[in-house]
C-alpha positions in Angstrom: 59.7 74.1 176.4 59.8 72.8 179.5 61.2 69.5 180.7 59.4 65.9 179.7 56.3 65.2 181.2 55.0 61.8 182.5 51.0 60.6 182.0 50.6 57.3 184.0 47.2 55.5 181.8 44.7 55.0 183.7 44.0 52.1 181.4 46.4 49.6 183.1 45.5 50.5 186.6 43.2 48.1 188.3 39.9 49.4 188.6 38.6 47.4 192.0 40.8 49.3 193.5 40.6 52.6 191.4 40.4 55.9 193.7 44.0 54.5 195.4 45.4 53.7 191.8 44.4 57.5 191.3 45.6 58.7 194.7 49.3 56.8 193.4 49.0 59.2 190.7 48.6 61.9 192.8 51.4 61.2 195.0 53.6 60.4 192.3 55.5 63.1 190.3 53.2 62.1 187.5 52.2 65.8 185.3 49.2 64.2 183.9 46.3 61.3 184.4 45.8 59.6 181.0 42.8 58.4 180.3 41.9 56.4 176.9 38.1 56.8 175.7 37.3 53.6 173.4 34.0 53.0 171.3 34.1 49.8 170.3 34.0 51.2 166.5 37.1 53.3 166.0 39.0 50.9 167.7 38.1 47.1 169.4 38.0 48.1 172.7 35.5 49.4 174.9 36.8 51.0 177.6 34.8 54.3 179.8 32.7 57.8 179.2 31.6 60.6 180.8 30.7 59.6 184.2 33.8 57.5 185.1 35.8 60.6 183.9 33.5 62.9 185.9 34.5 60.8 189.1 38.0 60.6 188.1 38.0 65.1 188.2 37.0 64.6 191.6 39.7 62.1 192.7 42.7 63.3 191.1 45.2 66.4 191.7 46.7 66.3 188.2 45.3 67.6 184.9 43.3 65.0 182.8 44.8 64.2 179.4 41.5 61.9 177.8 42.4 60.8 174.4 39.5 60.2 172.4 39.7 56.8 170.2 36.0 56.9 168.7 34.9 57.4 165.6 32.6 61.2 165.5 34.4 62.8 168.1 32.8 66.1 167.5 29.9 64.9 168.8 31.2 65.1 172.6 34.2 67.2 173.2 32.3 69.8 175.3 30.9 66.7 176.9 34.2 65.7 177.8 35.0 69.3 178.5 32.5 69.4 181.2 33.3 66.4 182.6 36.9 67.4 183.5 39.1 67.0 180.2 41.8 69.6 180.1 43.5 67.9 177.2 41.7 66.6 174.7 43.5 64.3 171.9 41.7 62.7 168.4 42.6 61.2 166.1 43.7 62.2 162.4 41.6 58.8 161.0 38.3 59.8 162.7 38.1 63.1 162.0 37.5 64.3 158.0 37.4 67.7 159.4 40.7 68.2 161.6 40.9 71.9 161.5 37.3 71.9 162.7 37.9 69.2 165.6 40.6 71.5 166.4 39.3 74.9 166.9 36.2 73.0 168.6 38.8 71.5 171.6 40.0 75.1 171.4 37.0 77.3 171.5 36.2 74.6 174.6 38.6 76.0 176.8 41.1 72.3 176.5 44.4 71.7 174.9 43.9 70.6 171.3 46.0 66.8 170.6 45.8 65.2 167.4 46.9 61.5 167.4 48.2 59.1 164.6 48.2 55.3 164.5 51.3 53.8 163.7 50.7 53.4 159.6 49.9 57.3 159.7 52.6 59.2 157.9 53.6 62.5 160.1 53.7 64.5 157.0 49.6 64.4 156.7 49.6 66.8 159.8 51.4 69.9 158.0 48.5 71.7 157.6 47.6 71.7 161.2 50.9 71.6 163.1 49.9 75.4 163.7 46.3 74.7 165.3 47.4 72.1 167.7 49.3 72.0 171.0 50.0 68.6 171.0 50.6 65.6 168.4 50.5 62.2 169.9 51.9 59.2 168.4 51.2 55.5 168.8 53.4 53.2 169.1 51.0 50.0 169.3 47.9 49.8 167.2 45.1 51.1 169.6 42.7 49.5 171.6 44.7 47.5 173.8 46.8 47.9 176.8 49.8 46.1 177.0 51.4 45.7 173.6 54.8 45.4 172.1 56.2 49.2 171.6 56.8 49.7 167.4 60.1 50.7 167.3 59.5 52.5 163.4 57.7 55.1 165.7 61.6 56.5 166.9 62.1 57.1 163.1 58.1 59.3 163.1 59.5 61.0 166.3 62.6 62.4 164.7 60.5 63.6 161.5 57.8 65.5 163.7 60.1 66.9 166.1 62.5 68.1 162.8 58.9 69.9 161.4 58.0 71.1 164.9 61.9 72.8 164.9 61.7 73.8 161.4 58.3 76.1 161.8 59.6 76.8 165.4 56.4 75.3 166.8 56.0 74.6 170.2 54.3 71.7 170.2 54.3 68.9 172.5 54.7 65.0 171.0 53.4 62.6 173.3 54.1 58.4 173.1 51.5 56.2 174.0 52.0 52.3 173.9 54.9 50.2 175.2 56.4 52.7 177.1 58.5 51.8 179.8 62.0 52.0 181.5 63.7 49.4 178.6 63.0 52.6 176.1 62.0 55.9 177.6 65.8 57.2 176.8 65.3 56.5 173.6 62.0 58.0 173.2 63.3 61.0 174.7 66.5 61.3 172.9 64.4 60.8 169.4 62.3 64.1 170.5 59.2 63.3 172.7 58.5 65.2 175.3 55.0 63.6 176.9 55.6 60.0 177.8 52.0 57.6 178.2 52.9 54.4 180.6 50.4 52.1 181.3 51.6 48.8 182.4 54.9 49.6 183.0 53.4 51.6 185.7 50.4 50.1 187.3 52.0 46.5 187.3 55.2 47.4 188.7 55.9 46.3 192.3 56.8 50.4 193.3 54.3 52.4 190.5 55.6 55.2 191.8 59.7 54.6 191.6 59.2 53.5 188.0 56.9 57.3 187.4 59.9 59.0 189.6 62.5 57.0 187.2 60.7 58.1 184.0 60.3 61.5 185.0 64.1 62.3 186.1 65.1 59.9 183.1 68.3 61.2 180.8 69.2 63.8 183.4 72.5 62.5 183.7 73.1 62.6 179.7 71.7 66.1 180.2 74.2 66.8 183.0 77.2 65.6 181.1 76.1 67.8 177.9 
């Protein structure tokens, strides 16, 4: 697989100001545009739909990874299909039918992500690990940008990326919440390979040296190997 990718979240940018937050992004040696979908329900956030992502499609150059943090998210993934997902993420707790939210992302032409919140034990996703090409983990309790990075996650890292090896799957773990330049290396080294960074991004003096530094980070361990 190839080397990490970085998704700068949309989430923390400031939205006044939100087609030159995008056009950062674009500039940037960002892979992907993050964007976090919130109900209100599934988590106690509300956050944007269809239309902002729409305009978002139109502004930025790089793929659109919308992770979907609502409860019934069968109801709209060709919605969000049309509107310009080509990654499209939900999560294990909303969906009592995960093989079917699966081949649904699938059969609408995306990238199929399942996500866990933190008390979610990796182990529940053995029976789809096949159907998916990417698991993302969280390392804060969703619906808020912002928080404190769980460090228990390094430990749920290790475990999938040991399963992932295992069944010689290649599938892509992603980290969203608290990420940053205090534990990327870490992250990394645990297994990830898709790092979400929100505010460590957006509210950095230089957005884009903190994306070039997470995006080149551990080459010089690699180097040394």
């Amino acid at each position: 697989m190839s080397k990490h990718l970085v998704a700068p979240s949309i989430l923390a940018a400031d939205f006044t100001r939100l087609a030159e937050e995008v056009e950062l992004v674009n500039q940037s040696e960002a892979d992907w545009l993050h964007l976090d979908v919130m109900d209100g329900h599934f988590v106690p956030n509300l956050t944007f739909g269809f239309f902002i992502i729409e305009a978002l499609r139109k502004l930025s150059s790089k793929p659109l990874d919308v992770h979907l943090m609502i409860e019934q998210p069968e109801r709209y993934i060709e919605r969000f299909r049309r509107a310009g997902a080509e990654v499209i993420t939900v999560h294990y707790e909303a969906c009592p039918h995960l093989h079917r939210s699966v081949q649904q992302i699938r059969a609408a032409g995306a990238k199929a992500g399942v996500a866990l919140n933190p008390h979610t034990p990796v182990a529940l996703l053995d029976d789809v690990l096949e159907e998916v090409d990417l698991v993302c983990l969280m390392s804060v309790n969703p619906g808020f940008g912002g928080q404190k990075f769980i460090y228990r996650s390094l430990h749920k890292i290790e475990e999938l990326r040991n399963r992932l090896i295992t069944r010689n799957l290649p599938v892509r773990i992603e980290i969203d919440g608290g990420v940053g330049l205090q534990n990327a290396q870490q992250i990394l080294q645990a297994g990830a390979d898709v790092l979400v960074a929100g505010s460590s991004v957006f509210k950095a003096e230089d957005p884009q040296a903190v994306i070039r530094r997470l995006k080149h980070m551990g080459e010089d361990v690699l180097k040394l190997a």
